[in-house]
N, C-alpha and C positions, 0 to 999 in steps of 0.2 A: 190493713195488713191481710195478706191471702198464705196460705199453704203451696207450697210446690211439690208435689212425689213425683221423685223420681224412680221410674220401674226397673227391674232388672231388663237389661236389653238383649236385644238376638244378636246374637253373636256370630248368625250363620252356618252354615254348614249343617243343617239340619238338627243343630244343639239343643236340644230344649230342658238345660238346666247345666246350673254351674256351680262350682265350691268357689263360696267366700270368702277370700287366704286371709285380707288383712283390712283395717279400717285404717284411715288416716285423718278423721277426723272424729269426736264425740262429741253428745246432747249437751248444747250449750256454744257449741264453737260457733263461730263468725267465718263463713269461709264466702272466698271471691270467686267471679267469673272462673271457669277452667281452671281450676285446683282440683288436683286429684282429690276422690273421694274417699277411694278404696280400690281394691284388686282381687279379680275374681279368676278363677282359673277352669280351663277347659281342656279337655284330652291332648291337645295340640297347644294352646298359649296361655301364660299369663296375660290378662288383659285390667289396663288403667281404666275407671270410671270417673270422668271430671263433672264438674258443676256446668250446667248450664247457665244455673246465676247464683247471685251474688246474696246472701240472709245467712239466718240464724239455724242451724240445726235443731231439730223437734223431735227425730224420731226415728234412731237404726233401726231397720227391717231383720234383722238378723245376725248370729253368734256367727265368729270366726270359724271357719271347720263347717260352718254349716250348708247344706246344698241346697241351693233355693232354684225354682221353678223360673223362665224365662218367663217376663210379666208381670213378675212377682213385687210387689213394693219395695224397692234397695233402703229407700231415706225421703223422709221430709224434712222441709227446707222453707221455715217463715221469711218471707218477701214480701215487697211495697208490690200494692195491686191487690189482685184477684188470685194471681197465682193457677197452677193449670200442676196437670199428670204428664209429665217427659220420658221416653224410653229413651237417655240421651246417649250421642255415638260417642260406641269403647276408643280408645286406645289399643293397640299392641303393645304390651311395656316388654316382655321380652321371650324367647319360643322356649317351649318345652318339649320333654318326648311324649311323640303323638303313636301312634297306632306301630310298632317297629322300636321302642326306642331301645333299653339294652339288653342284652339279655339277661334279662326279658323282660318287657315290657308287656304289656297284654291285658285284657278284662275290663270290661264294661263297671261304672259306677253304681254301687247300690242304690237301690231304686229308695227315694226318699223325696220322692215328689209330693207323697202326704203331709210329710211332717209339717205342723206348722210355723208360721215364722215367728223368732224370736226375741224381743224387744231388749235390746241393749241397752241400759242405762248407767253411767259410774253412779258410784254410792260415796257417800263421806267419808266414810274408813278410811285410814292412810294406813298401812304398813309398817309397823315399822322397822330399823334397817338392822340386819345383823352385826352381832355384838364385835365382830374385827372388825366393820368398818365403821359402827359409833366410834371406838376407840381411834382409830386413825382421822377423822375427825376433828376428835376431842384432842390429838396429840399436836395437829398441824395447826390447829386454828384455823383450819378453812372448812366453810360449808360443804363439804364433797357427796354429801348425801342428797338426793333428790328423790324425795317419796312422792308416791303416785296412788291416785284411790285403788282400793285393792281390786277394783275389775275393769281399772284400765293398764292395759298391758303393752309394754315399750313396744316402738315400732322400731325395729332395727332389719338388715339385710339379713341373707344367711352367713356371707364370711364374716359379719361384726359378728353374729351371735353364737358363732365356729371361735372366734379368737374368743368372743367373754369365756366362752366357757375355759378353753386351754386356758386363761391369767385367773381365773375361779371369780370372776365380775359376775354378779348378780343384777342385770340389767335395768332392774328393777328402781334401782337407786342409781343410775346415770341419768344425768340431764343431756336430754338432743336438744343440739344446735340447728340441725339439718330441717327443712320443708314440714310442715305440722307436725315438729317437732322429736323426727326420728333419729336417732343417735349414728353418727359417725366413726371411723374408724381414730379421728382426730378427739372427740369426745372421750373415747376410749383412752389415749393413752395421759391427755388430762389424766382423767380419774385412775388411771392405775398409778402413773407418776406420784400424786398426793399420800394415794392410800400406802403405796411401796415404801412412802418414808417412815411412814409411821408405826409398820408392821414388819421389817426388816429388823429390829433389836428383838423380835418376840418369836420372828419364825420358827425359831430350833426346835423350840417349846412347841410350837402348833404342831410340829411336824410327827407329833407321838398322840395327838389328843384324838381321845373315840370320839370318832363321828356316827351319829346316825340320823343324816340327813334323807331324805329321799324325795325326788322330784319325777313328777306325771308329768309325761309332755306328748300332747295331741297327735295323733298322725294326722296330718292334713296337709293340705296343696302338695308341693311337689312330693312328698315322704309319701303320701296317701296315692298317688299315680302308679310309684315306683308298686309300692308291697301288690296292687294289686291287679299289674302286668305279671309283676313274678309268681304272685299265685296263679290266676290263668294258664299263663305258660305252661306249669307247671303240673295243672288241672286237666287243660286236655290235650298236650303231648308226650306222649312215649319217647323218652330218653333213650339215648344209649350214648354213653362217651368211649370213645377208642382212644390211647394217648401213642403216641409213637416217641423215642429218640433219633434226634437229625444232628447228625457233623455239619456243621455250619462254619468250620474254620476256614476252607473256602472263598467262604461268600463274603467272611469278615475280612480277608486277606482284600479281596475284589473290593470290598464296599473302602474300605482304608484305601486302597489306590484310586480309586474315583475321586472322593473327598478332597485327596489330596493334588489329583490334579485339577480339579474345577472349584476347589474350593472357595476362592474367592468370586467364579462368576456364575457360579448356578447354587440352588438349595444342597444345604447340605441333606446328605443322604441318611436314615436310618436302615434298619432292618426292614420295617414296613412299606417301602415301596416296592422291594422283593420280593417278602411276600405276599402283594397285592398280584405282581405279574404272575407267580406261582399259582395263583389261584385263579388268575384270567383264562391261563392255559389250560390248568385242569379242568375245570367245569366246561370247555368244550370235548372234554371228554366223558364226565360223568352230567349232565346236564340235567338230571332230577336233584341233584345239588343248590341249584342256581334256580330255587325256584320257590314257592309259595301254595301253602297249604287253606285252601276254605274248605274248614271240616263241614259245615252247616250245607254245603252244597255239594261233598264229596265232589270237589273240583281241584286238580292237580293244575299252577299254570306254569311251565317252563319261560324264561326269560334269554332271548340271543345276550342282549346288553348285560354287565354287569355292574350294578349299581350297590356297592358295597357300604356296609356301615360300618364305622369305625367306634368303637366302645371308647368315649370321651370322660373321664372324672372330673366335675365340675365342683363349686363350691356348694352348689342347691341339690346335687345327686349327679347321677350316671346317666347321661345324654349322650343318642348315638347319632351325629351326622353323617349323610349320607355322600360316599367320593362317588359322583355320578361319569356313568360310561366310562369304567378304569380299563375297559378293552382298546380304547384311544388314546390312552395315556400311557409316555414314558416314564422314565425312573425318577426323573427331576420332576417335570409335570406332576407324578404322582407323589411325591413329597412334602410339593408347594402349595397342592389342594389340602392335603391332610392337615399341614402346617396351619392354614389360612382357618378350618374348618373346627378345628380345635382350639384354637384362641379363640375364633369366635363364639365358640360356645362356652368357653370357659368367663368371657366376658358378657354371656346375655345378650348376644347380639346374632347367633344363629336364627334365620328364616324358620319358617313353619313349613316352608317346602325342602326346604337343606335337610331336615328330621324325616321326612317321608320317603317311603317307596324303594328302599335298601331290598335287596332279592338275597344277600348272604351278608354275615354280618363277622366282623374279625374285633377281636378282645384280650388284650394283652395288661397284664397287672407290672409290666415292667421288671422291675430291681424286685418286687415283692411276688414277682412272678411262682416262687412254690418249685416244687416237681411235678404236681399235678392239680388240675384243677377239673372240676366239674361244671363248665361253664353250662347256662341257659341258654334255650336256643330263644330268639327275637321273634316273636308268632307275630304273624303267621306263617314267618322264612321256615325252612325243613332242616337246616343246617347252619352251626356257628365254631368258626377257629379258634382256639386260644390259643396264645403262646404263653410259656413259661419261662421261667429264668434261664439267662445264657450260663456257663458255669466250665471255666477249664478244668478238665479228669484226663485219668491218666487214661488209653485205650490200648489198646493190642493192634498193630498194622504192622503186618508182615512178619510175624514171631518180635516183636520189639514193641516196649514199652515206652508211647510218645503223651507227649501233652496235646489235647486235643480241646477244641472248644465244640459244646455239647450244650446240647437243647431241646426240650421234650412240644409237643404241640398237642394239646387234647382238644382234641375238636369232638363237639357233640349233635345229634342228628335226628331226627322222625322216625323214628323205627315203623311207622305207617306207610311213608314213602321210599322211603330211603333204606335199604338192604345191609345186613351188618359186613357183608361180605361187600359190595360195594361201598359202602363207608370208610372198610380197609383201605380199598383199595383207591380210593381218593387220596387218603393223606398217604399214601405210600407213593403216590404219584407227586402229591407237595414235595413227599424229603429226595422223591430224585432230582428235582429242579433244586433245591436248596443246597445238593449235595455238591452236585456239578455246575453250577451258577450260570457257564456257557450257554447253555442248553434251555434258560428262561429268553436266549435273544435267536437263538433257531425256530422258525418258523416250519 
């Protein structure tokens, strides 16, 4: 019998060190040819580590959360033979936001190329299960409890681990059915199904009982990108948010008759591809808009093309894909990308070049839209759009009291590049295109 280590691999791109999100296998398992190992994460991807063969695990290189050095020992892995050292090739398992992604994304990983690595092993402990789910249990006659040694920690997605939470599941005590053993969305409703019977006569009662629970939960992989883009961003640009209100009744009047004549053979339309054109337009007006700040080099770059990010909420965070060249795109065009671009990143399946290279980035909260918002700008862009809630009020036109649909846009800017009096007058330039809707297809 030999040892195999497998090293942490280059991942390319000049990376030289990546955070460890998750294992999927522990000391003692039997795993085969190309089975995932675990999933390590880099500015730009989550990336799958498989086996190159087929033994017994001996020996995690390092804690989840933790950021190991390219090189670095991932796993040993007892095999027939001699056995050898592998930097074996990653997978892409699915893209994240890289350099751009919402705003704001931004900032460099702390540097913990010292730290040393950390040997992972479960222990015998088992956990045992909270006192409502003994009880439900004990009330169904069914096993519904599956304890786990206390430092091995369920492998589940982020939308399983989004719903445990909303149903109050402690994932702890789920059995996975799924791939070395990670719980499904299907395991889920198993186990809430069992417990539901059994805790349904007692709820009323629970529903008064002091709690004082408290639970620590890691920032790492994707959560760990997010916080510390938005500090950056936030660290070395000079904000200023300007908000405007725009009559958009209008455009809604135009956007309803469009729909409704093409409804059946082209994309339906939202608001968003209007104001993608609104925005196409103005920035050949204000053009330090449409452009991209390196403070490290005091280098201003103006961009012709406009390659827009669209602020996407996913189930693992805020991913901004980018609608590339929306200067050559029409309303349907620009609909059908944003559509395409946002499911796929709401599915894990957005490119690592679709996340890159956005020059302005647009950000809208929808229905939870607000009156105002203080959006982040996307570093190193100099400028980002928010919309706000659409909302019909009552307005003053012409000495008369009409019902109008109304809508605020706070866009915020670089007050390094970008001029407060020129900021105005960019979004004041938006709400005349928004205003008079004609005038986004006058050339």
């Amino acid at each position: 019998m030999g040892i195999h280590t497998i090293k942490m691999p280059d991942i390319g791109e000049g990376i030289a060190e990546v955070e460890l999100v998750a294992w999927y296998v522990k000391v003692g398992d039997l795993v085969a040819e190309d089975q995932i190992l675990a999933d390590v994460m880099t500015d730009k991807a989550t990336v799958e580590i498989p086996s190159p063969v087929a033994g017994k695990v001996l020996l995690l290189g390092g804690a989840v959360g933790q950021v190991m050095a390219v090189g670095s020992d991932l796993i040993q892995i007892e095999v027939e033979g001699t056995g050898k050292s592998s930097p074996h090739a990653p997978r892409i398992a699915s893209s994240l936001p890289p350099e751009g992604a919402d705003p704001a994304w931004g900032g460099p990983a702390p540097d913990r190329s010292s730290a040393p690595a950390t040997v992972v092993e479960p222990t015998a402990t088992v956990a045992a299960p909270p006192p409502a789910q003994r009880e439900a249990a004990a009330a169904t006659g069914v096993a519904t409890v599956h304890a786990r040694a206390s430092g091995d920690k369920p492998i589940a997605s982020p939308a399983v681990r989004r719903r445990a939470w909303d149903l109050g599941i402690e994932l702890q005590f789920v059995a996975g059915t799924g791939m070395a053993g990670r719980i499904t969305q299907q395991d889920l409703d198993a186990y809430a199904g069992r417990a539901g019977q059994a805790t349904s006569a007692t709820q009323a009662d629970q529903r008064y009982t002091q709690r004082s629970a408290e639970e620590s939960i890691p920032v790492i992989g994707l959560r760990r990108k997010i916080a510390q883009k938005m500090q950056e961003a936030k660290r070395r640009i000079p904000h200023f948010t300007y908000v405007e209100e725009i009559d958009v009744t209008e455009l809604e009047a135009l956007r309803t008759r469009l729909n409704a004549k093409y409804g059946t053979q082209r994309p339906r339309l939202t608001l968003m591809p209007f104001l993608v054109r609104a925005v196409v337009l103005a920035v050949r007006e204000f053009p330090q808009v449409n452009a991209r700040y390196d403070d490290e080099g005091a280098v201003v770059t103006r961009y012709a093309a406009v390659h827009l990010g669209v602020a996407t909420q996913t189930d693992g965070g805020l991913m901004v894909p980018v609608l590339r060249h929306a200067e050559t795109r029409d309303l349907w065009a620009c609909a059908a990308e944003v559509l395409r671009l946002s499911e796929a990143a709401r599915a894990g399946k957005v490119t690592r070049e679709e996340l890159t290279g956005s020059t302005i980035t647009i950000t809208s909260l929808g229905a939870l839209g607000g009156i105002v918002s203080t959006p982040v700008i996307n570093h190193p862009e100099v400028a980002i759009v928010g919309v706000n809630r659409m909302v019909e009020r009552p307005m003053i036109r012409n000495g008369a009291v009409v019902a109008r649909q109304m809508m605020n846009l706070s866009s915020s800017f670089d007050h390094r590049v970008v001029d407060g009096m020129h900021g105005a007058e960019f979004v004041q330039l938006l709400r005349g295109y928004l205003e008079c809707p004609a005038t986004l297809f006058v050339e």
